[in-house]
N, C-alpha and C positions, 0 to 999 in steps of 0.2 A: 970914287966907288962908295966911301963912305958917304959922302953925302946923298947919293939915290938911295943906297938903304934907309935911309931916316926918313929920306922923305918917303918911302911906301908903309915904312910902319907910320906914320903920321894919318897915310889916308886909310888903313886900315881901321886905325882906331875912329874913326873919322865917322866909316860905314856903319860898325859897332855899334855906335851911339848913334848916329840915325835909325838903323832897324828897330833898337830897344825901344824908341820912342813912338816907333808905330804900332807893336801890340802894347796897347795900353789898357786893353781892357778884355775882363773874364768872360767867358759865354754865360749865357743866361737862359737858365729852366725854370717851370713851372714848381711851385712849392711839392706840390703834392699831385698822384695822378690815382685814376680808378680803372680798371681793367677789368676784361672779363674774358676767358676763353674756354671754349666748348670740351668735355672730355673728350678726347682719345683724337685732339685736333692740337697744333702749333702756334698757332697763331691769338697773339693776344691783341684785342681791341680794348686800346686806353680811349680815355677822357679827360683833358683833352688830347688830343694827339702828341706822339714825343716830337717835339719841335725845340731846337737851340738856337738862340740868338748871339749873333756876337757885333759889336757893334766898331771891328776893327773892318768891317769888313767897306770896301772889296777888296781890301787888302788881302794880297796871297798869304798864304798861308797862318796869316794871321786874325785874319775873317772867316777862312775857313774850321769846320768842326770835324774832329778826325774821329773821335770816339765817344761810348758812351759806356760808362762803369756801373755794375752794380755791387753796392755789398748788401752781404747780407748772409744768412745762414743758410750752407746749398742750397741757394732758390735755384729751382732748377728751371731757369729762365736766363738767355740773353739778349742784351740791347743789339743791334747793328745799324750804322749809318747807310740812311737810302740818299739821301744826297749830302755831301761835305758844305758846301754854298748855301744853299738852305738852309742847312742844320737838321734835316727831316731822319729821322730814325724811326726804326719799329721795334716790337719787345718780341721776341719767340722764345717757344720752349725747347730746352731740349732732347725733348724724346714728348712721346703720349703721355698727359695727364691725363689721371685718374680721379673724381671725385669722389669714388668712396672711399678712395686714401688719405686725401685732403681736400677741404672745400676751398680754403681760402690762403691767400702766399701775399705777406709783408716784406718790403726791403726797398734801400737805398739806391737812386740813382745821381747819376753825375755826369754831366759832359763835361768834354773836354777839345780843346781849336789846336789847331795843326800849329802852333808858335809860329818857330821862325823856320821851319820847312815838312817836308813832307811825312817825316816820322815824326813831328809833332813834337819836335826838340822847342826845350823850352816853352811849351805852351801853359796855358793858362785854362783853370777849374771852373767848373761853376759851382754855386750851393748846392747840395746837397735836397734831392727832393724824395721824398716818400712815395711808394707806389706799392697801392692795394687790388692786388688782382682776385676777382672770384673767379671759382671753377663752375660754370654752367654742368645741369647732371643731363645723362642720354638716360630715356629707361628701357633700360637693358634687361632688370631682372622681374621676374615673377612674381606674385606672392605665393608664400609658402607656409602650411600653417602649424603651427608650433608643437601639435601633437600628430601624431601617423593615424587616430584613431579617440573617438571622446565614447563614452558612456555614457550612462546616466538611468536614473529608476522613480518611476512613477507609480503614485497607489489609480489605481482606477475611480472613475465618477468624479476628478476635480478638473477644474479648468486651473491652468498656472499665467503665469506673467514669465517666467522665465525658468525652462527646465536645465537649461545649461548655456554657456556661451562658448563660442568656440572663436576662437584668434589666430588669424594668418598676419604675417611679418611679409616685407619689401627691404632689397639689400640696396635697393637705390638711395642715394644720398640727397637727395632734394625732397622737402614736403610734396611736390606735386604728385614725382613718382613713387615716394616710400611709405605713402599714408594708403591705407587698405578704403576705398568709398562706399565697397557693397558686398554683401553675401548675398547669397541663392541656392536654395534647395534645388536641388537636381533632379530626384524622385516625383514622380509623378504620382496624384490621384493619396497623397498621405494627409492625415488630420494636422501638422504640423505648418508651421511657417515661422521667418528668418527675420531681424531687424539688422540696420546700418551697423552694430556695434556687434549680431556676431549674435546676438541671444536667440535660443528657440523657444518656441511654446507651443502648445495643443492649440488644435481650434476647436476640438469637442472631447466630449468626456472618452474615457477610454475605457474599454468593457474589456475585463480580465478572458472571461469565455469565448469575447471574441477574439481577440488574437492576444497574445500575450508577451508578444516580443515584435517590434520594430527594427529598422534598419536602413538611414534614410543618409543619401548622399548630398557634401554642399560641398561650394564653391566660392571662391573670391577675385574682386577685381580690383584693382590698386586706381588710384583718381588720373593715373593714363589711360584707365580703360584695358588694360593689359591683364589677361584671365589668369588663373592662377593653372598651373600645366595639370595637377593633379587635385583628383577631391579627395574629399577626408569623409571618408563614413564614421555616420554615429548610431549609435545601437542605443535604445531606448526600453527599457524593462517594464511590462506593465505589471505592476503587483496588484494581487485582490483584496480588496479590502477585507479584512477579517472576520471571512462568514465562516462561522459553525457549520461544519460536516465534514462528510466522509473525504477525503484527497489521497490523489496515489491509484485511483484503481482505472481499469481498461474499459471503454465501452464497449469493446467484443472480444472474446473468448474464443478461440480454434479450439475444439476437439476431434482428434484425427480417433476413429474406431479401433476397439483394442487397446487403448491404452492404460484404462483402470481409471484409478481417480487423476483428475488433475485439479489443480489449485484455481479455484476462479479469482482472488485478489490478495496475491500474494506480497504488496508491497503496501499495502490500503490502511488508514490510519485516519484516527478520528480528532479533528481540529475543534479544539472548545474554544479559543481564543481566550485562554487563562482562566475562563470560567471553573473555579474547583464544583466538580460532578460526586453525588452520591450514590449515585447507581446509573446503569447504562441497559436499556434492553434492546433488543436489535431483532428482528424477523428477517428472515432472508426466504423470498416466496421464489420457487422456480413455475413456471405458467407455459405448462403445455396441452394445454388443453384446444387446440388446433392440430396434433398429432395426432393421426389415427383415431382411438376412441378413448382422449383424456389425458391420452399417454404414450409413449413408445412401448408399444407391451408385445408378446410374441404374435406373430400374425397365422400360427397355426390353424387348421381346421378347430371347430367345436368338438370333433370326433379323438382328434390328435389329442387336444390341450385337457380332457379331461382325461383322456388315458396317459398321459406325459403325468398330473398331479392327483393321479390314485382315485381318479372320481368311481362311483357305482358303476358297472357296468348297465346295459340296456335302457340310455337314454336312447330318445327318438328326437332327430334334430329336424326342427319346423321349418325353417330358413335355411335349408344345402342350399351351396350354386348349383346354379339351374343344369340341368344335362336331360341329355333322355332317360334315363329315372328317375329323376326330379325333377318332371315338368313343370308342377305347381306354382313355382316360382320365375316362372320364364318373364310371365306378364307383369312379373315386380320390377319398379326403377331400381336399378342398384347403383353403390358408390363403390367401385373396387378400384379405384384409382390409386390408393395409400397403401403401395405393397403390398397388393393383394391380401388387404384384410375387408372382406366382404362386407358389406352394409348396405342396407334396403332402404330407402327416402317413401316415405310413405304422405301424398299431400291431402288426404280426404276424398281420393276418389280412386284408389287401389287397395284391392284385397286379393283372398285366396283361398281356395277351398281345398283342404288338406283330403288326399285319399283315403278312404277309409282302410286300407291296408297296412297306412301308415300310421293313423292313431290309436294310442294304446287301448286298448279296452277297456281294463277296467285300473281305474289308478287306486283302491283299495284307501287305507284310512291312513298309509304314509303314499305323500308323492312328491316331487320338487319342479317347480317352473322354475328356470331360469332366462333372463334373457338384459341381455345389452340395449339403454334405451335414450335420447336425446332428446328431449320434451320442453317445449317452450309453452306459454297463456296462450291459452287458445285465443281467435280471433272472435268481437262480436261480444255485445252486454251477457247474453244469456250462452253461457257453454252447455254445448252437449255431451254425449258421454262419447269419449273415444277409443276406442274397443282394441287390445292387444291380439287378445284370444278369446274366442269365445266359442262353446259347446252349444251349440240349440238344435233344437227340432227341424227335419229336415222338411216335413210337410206337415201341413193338417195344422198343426198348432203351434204356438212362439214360446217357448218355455225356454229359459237357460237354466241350464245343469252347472256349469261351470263359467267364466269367465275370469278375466283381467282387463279393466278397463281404467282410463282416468277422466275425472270428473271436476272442474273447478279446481286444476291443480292438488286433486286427494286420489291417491293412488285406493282403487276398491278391488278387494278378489270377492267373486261372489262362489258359492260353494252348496249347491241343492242336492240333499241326501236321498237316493228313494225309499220310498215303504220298504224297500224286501232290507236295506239295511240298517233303517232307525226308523221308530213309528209317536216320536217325539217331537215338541218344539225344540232345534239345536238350531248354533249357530249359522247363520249362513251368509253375511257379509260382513267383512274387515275395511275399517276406513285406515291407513294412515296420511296425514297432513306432513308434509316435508318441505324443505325449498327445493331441493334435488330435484325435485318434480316437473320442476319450470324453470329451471336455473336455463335450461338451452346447453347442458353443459352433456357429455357422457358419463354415466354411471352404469352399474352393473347390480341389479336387482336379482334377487334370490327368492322364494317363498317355499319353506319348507312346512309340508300340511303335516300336519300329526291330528288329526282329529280327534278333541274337538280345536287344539292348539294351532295357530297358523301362528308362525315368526316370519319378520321380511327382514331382512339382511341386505342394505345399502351400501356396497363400496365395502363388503367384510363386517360393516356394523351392524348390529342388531337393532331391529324399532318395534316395539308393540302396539299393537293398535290402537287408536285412542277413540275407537267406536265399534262397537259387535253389534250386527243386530241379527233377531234368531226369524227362522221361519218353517215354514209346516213343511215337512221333505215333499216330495213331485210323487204321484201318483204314479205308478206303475203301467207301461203302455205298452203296444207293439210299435208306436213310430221308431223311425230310424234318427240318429244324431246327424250332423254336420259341423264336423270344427273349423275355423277358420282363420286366419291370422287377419288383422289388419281391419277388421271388422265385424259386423255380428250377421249369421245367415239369419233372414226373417222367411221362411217358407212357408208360414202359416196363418190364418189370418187377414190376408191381403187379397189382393186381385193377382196379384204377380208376384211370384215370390226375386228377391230382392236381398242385395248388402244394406246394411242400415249403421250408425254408430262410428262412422270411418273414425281410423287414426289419424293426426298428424304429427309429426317426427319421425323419429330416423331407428331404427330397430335392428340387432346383428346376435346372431346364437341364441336364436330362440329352441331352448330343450324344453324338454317333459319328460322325467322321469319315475317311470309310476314304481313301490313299491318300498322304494327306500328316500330316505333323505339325505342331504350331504352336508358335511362335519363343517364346521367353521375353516378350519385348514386347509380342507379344497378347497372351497368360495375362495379364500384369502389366495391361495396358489392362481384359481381359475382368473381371478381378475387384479395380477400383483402387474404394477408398474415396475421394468424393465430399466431405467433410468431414473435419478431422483440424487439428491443433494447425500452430501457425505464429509464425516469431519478427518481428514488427515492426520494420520499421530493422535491416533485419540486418546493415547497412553499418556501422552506429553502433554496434555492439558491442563491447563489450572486445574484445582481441584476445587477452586472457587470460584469458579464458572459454572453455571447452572446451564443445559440445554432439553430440547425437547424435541424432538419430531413428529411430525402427523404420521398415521399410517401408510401413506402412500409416497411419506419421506419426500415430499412435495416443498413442505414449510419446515424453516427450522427456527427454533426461538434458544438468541441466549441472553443471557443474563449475567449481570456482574456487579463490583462495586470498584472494581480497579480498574484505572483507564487504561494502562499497559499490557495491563491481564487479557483485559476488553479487546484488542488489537488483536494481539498475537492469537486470539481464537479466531477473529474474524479471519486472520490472513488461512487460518487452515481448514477453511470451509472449500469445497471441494467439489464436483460434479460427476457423476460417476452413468456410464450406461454397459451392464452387461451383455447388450446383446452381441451375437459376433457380425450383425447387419442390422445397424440401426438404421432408422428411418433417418434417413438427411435434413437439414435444414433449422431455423432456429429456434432457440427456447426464448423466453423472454425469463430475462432474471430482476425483481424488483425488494432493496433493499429498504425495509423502514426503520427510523430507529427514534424513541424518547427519553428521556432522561430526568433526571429530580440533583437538583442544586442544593446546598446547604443553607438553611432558613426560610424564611418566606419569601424572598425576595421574588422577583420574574425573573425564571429560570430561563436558558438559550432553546431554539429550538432548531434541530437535525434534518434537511429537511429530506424527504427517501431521493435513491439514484435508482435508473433503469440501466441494465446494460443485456448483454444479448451471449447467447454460446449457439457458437454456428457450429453445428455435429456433420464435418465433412462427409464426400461420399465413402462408403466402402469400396473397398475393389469387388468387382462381382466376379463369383466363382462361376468356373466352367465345369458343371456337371459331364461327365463319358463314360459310357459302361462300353465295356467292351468285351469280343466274347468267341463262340465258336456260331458262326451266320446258318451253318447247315449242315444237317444231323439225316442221317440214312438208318432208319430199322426194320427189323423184318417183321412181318405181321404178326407171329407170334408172341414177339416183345408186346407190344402194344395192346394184346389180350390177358397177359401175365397179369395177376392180384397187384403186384407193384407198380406197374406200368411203366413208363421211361421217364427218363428224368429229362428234362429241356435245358436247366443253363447249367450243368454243371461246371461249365470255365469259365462262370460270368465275373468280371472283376467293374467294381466302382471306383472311379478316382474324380478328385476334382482338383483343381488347379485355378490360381489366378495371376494377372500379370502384376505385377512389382516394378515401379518404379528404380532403373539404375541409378542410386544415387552417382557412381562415380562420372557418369555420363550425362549426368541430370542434365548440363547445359547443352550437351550434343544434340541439334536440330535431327529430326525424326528418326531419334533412334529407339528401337523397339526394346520395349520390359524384359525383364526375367520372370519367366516362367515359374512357378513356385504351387507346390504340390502342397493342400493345407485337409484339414480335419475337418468336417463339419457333418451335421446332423440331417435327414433327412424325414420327409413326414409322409410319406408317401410313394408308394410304387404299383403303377398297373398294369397289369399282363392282359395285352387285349388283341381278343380272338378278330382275326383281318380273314374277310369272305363273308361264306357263311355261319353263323351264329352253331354254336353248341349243339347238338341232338342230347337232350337231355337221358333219352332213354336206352341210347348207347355210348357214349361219352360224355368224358366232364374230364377237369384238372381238380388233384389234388395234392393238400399238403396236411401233413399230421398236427395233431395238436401239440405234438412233444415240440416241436418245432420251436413256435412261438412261447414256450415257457420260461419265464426266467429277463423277459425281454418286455419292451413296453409297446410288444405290436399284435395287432390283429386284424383279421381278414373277411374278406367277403367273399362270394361267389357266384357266379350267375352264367349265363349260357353266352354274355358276351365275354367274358374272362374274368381274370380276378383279380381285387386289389388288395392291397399288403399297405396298413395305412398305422402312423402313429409315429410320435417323435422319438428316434432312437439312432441308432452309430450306423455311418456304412456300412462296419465290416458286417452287424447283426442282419443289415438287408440284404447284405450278398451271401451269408449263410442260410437264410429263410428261402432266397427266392433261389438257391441252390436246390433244394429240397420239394420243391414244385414239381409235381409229375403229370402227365398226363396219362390218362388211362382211355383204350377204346377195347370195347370187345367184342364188336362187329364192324372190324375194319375190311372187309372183303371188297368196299366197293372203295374206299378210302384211299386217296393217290396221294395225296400231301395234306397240310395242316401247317397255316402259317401265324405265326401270333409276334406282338409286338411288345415290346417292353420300353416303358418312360420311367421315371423319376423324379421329385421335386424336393423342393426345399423353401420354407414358407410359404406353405400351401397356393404352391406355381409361380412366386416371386422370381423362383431361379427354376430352371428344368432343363433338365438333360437332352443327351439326344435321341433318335430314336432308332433303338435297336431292334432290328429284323430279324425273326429266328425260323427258316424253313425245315419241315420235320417231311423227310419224304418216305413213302413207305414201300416195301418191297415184298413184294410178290411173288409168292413161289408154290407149287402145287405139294400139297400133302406129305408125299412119299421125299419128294428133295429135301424139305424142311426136319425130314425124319433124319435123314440121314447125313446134312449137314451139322445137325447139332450134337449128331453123335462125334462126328469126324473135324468138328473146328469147333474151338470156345464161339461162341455167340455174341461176335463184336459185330455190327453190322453199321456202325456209326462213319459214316464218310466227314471228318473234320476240316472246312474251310474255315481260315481263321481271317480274323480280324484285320482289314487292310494295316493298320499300325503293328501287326504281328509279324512275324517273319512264317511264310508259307513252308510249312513242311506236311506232307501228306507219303505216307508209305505203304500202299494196299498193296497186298498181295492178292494174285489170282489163279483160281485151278486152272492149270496150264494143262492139262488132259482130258478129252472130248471124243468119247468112242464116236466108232462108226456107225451107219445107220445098221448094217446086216445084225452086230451084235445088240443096237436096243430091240428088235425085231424080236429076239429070240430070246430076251432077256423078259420081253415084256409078256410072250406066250408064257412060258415058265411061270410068270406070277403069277397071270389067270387063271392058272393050273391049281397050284398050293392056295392060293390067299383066301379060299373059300374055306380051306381045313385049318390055315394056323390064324386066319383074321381077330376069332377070340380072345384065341390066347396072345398073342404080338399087339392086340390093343392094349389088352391092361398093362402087361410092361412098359410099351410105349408111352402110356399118358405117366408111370410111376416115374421111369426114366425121365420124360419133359420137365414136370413139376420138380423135382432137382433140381435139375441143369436152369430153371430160370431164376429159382430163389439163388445159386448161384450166380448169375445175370446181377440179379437187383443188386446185391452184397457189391461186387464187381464195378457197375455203375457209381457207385457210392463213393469208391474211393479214387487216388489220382488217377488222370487217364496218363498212356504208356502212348504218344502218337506214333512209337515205330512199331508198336503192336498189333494197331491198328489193320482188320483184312478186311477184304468184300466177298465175297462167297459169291459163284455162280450158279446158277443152277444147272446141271449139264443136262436139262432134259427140254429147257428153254429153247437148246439148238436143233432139235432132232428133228428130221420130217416126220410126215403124218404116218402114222400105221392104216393097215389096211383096214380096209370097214368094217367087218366082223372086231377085229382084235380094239378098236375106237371104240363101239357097242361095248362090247364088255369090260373096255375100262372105264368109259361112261359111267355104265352100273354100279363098279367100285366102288368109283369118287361120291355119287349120289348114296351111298350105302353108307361111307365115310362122312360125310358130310353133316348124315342124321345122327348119325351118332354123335361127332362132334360137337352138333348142336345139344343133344343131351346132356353130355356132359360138361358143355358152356353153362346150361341153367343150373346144374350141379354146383355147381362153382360158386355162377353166384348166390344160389340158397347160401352155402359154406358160407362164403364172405359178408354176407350181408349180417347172418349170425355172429362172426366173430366182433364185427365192428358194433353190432349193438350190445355183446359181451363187454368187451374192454373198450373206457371211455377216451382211457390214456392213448390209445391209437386211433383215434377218430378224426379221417380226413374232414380237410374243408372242401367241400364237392355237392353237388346236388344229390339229395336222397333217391337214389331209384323207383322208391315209391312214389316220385311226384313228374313220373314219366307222362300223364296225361296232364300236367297242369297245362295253364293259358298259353300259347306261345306268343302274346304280346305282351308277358308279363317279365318282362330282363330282368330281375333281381326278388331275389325271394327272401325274406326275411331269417325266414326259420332255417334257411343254410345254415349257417353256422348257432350252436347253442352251445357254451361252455359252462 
């Protein structure tokens, strides 16, 4: 036994030392390796390949290569054997690399051979090899660029090289992907452009006025060609190069109506560019002389606006709008297109032959022309004369007595005295030289005669003539004159009489007023601009600020020596229009301004701004008179000295709509109604049918009426006008007072007349109120004994649809039978022969009473549930027998003369008292001018105060 043990440990050791002798030798690797693997991949590709050699091989497991070691600091990397017999390994990671984490991974490698079995017992190392792996980059990321937003500011008129640069970043790790290759503007159609590195520049000068601020998008591409996700806008400032003037102010101006003054450049300041200033002067011109005539001025009648500024009474106006009493002017162009402010175009082949009814007769040694005129250089080497007005000879001969013409741009009045009133050489033509004359512009010309003195008054100013010459006065003749506007009549002299001298320009309120002249103050009133420049705080002002206004506060001049001072007045310059309806649309506003530097040096220069003030529309009022439609009286009323009143519930209101602010944005939703103040110039009462019988009716109003008030009246057999700028309440107190009177209403069934209203002479007009006056009829005896038996209201009141209808008549409810009028009426025929005398004169004492009570009554509020209608109960009755008819026949016809006697009675009475006392003197047609023309509608001499 012991000996087999020895001898298996014998071959034991035996084996031992055979196997050791067969790994003899270490595997063998390359020194050094180069790698390279992709981010967010495992797999590394060496160079050369990982390959082991071992040169025990094919010895098992001693030829064989089991593993492969790395050291190294966490590389996060492992080897693993693809085949043992080869020696073929590969290198991976373990997990996703990242290249922007790390680009590149250093570290040791080492195989190692299976020894002496399969766990690599005893095996043997190789050297030690180096292996350099890079990380390949994906591009993954964007470019992005470094700021959210650049800026930057330019002076205007240079070209640059480089206004700014702008810089986008790449988070990729590789030059390929993390290098930015290009920029690109994004914006289209801008003067700018982009280079490789990111800079921008102009491609042309930059004009501050034209735009003054930029705003241009760009973008970036990294050398993968990969955009960048978002742009980057840059904003580019263009600054002005430092020009002296005015900065800060608006080029247009809102003025909404009614507001007063408002500021026209309230934040406006004057840039010297360091220049130190000595003085500062500044014109600020407002330019409305495309409004109306010159100006926003009231657009009243001629008749209104002199009696509105206290003119003389008994001008005669040449130019009224045409109507059927003022036909004259029918065949003249007119311009009433500018809120009805009337103007006549006159091109060299329109005139007029004023009526002789209308021209004054005799205009004595004070008289005043005035008249509104727009006058450009006549056309053509040689001007002729252009005739405003002029007086001549209507046949036979060419003489002027008077005229106004223009000659070569020189205003001439010519002025021929007769024998019967000077039998000397005086003056008789006046030249003034003006530019007014031919500017083309509106003025308002005066000439007030004082014989032998004539003065012209341009615009309020005064000019004297800078040429008289005299001549022998005009022999004393039977011809008749001919005045005419617009040219001279030649009747004399010729083959055909003939206009000759025509005007050309534009002509509006042409008066003559013979006897007096008028004050600088009215001129100044008659022709004052409504609108004109205005200083704000004018308390608060430097006190070292000098300013100045023209008269029509059109121009204002200031002056300074401080430049702050200088400002602060400019910003409180101001625009102002009192009218409560101004003319809409724009002013033109032109600022000039110069200045003087300290030394002699070349001083800066300011250069003028235009800007504009648009004057919005007003709201237009709704003129409505409202009233009582239809009045019932009895014919006695209507023969009464007082006669009946027509509106006495006349009420005016006007209204316009107002914007809701609250609702402003609400799609069509309608104004608020708003009930306002305003003036009117005019009111006329016009007779519908037929026209007036002058010789038994007419409408009247007292003088008392109108005192105290800036109105008065006309009269004529078509109706009457109530004219002149004054307050509603005063024209519904006037045209309260309005009566009509008839005193041969027998055949008289109704009388209808119509009432209008205006305001700037027809700008605005009311509506049209209807007022029927019906008259009632009643025979002698019933009239007798109704006004004994009921007050004498005989007024039937229909109101105003906007009214609420109340009507309360009472009626005699009692109506004998026919047997008792029968017996009633014998009985009278009986007595009336023995008490008719005496029962007249009471009668007519008793009537005349009871109607001046009437009038009194009328006057004051009506009572509508007071209101009766009276029947006549004799209305109902049949006929009487034919005897008893016969002799009331007689009666009535006995009655009747009488009545009529004592109608003319009456009016001898009245006609006395009214030529007694002036203070109660209707406006109505004189009775004495019952035969005048009946194609003459309007009579002068109606009214005389």
């Amino acid at each position: 036994m012991l000996r087999i043990a020895g001898v298996l440990a014998v071959v034991a050791l035996g084996l031992s030392a055979a196997h050791t002798k067969v790994n003899k030798h270490k595997p063998w690797i390359e020194t050094s390796y180069h790698g390279v693997i992709t981010e967010n991949t495992d797999i590394v590709l060496l160079d050369p390949p990982l390959v082991a050699l071992d040169k025990d091989a094919p010895i098992p497991y001693a030829g064989e290569i089991c593993a492969f070691n790395i050291h190294g600091l966490e590389a996060p990397f492992k080897a693993v054997v693809l085949n043992g017999t080869s020696g073929e390994g590969q290198l991976r990671a373990h997990g996703l690399v990242d290249c922007e984490l790390q680009k590149e991974y250093t570290f040791i490698i080492q195989a190692h051979d299976c020894g002496s079995g399969p766990k690599g017992t005893e095996g043997k190392k190789s050297h030690k090899a180096v292996v350099h792996i890079q990380v390949n980059d994906v591009n993954e990321f964007a470019p992005v660029f470094r700021e959210p937003q650049y800026h930057a500011a330019v002076t205007e008129g240079k070209i640059y090289d480089s206004i700014l640069q702008v810089e986008a970043t790449d988070q990729d790790c590789s030059p390929q992907y993390s290098q930015i290759c290009n920029y690109q503007i994004t914006t289209s159609a801008t003067p700018f452009a982009i280079d490789r590195n990111g800079n921008i520049r102009n491609t042309e000068k930059l004009s501050y006025d034209r735009q003054q601020q930029y705003e241009i998008q760009v973008t970036a591409w990294d050398c993968g060609q990969k955009r960048a996700l978002h742009s980057v806008p840059v904003r580019i400032d263009v600054k002005p190069v430092c020009k002296p003037g005015w900065q800060g102010w608006n080029k247009q101006v809102d003025y909404e109506p009614g507001t007063g003054s408002k500021q026209l450049f309230p934040k406006m300041h004057l840039e010297t560019c360091g220049e130190p200033l000595s003085s500062v002067r500044t014109t600020v011109e407002l330019q409305t002389s495309h409004i109306g005539k010159g100006c926003d001025r009231e657009t009243y009648s001629e008749k209104s606006l002199q009696k509105l500024c206290g003119a003389s009474s008994g001008s005669t106006d040449l130019l009224p709008a045409p109507s059927a009493a003022t036909n004259w002017t029918a065949s003249l162009v007119t311009d009433s297109g500018r809120d009805s402010d009337l103007i006549f175009r006159f091109d060299g082949r329109q005139a007029a032959n004023i009526p002789d009814w209308v021209v004054p007769q005799n205009l004595t040694d004070q008289f005043t022309i005035a008249t509104w005129m727009k006058h450009g250089p006549s056309p053509g080497l040689r001007a002729e004369k252009e005739t405003l007005l002029c007086n001549s000879d209507k046949t036979e001969m060419n003489r002027h007595h008077y005229s106004l013409y223009v000659h070569n741009c020189r205003l001439v009045f010519l002025l021929r005295r007769d024998f019967t009133q000077v039998d000397t050489f005086r003056p008789a033509e006046f030249h003034w030289k003006l530019e007014q004359i031919c500017d083309k512009e509106w003025h308002y010309y005066v000439i007030n005669v004082e014989f032998p003195v004539v003065t012209l008054y341009v615009d309020g100013v005064t000019y004297d003539p800078y040429l008289v010459t005299d001549d022998w006065p005009i022999h004393p003749s039977q011809i008749d004159v001919q005045l005419t506007v617009g040219a001279c009549w030649q009747g004399g002299e010729v083959t055909k009489p003939r206009f000759t001298q025509y005007f050309r320009g534009s002509l509006s309120g042409l008066t003559i007023r013979p006897g007096k002249i008028e004050s600088q103050k009215v001129i100044s009133c008659l022709q004052a601009c409504k609108e004109g420049l205005d200083i704000n705080s004018l308390e608060s002002l430097d006190k070292s600020i000098k300013f100045h206004f023209n008269p029509a506060q059109s121009i204002l001049v200031m002056e300074g020596e401080d430049l702050e001072n200088m400002n602060t007045a400019v910003r409180k310059v101001s625009y102002i229009n009192s009218r409560q309806f101004p003319t809409p649309g724009i002013r033109r506003l032109r600022i000039s301004t110069t200045v003087q530097c300290f030394g002699e040096d070349t001083c800066i220069t300011i250069p003028d701004i235009e800007a504009v003030v648009m004057v919005l529309q007003p709201s237009e009022p709704r003129i409505t008179i409202t009233g009582v439609e239809r009045l019932s009286w009895p014919v006695s009323d209507l023969r009464a000295r007082g006669g009946i009143s027509l509106f006495l519930d006349l009420h005016i209101i006007s209204t316009v709509t107002r914007a809701d602010a609250a609702v402003h944005h609400t799609a069509r939703r309608p104004g608020v109604l708003e009930e306002i103040i305003h003036n009117l110039d005019y009111c006329d009462i016009l007779v519908l049918g037929e026209e007036l019988r002058p010789e038994q009716e007419s409408l009247q109003l007292q003088r008392s009426a109108l005192l105290g008030k800036h109105l008065d009246a006309t009269n004529s057999t078509s109706g009457m006008s109530i004219y002149g700028v004054d307050s509603m309440s005063n024209y519904e107190q006037v045209i309260r007072q309005v009566r009509y009177y008839n005193w041969q209403p027998a055949s008289l069934i109704e009388r209808r007349f119509r009432l209008t209203c205006s305001e700037l002479n027809g700008r605005y007009t009311s509506n049209e109120f209807n007022l029927e006056v019906s008259v009632v009829h009643s025979s002698e005896a019933g009239e007798h004994v109704n006004h004994m038996v009921a007050p004498p209201q005989y007024m039937q009141m229909v109101h105003h649809p906007s009214m609420i209808h109340s009507l309360y008549p009472s009626h005699n409810s009692g109506v004998p039978s026919a047997a008792t009028v029968v017996i009633v009426m014998c009985i009278a025929a009986l007595v009336v022969v023995v008490v008719l005398g005496i029962y007249r004169i009471h009668l007519n004492h008793q009537q005349e009473v009871k109607l001046e009570d009437t009038a009194r009554e009328a006057d004051m509020t009506w009572n509508d549930s007071s209101l009766t209608i009276t029947i006549n109960p004799m209305e109902k009755l049949e006929e009487p027998q034919a005897a008893e008819e016969e002799a009331s026949e007689e009666e009535e016809e006995d009655d009747e003369e009488e009545d009529d006697e004592e109608e003319e009675d009456e009016d001898d009475i009245t006609s006395a008292e009214s030529d007694d006392s002036e203070e109660e003197a209707d406006v109505q047609l004189p009775r004495m001018q019952r035969s005048c023309k009946k194609g003459q509608n309007w009579d002068k001499t109606t009214i005389s105060y």
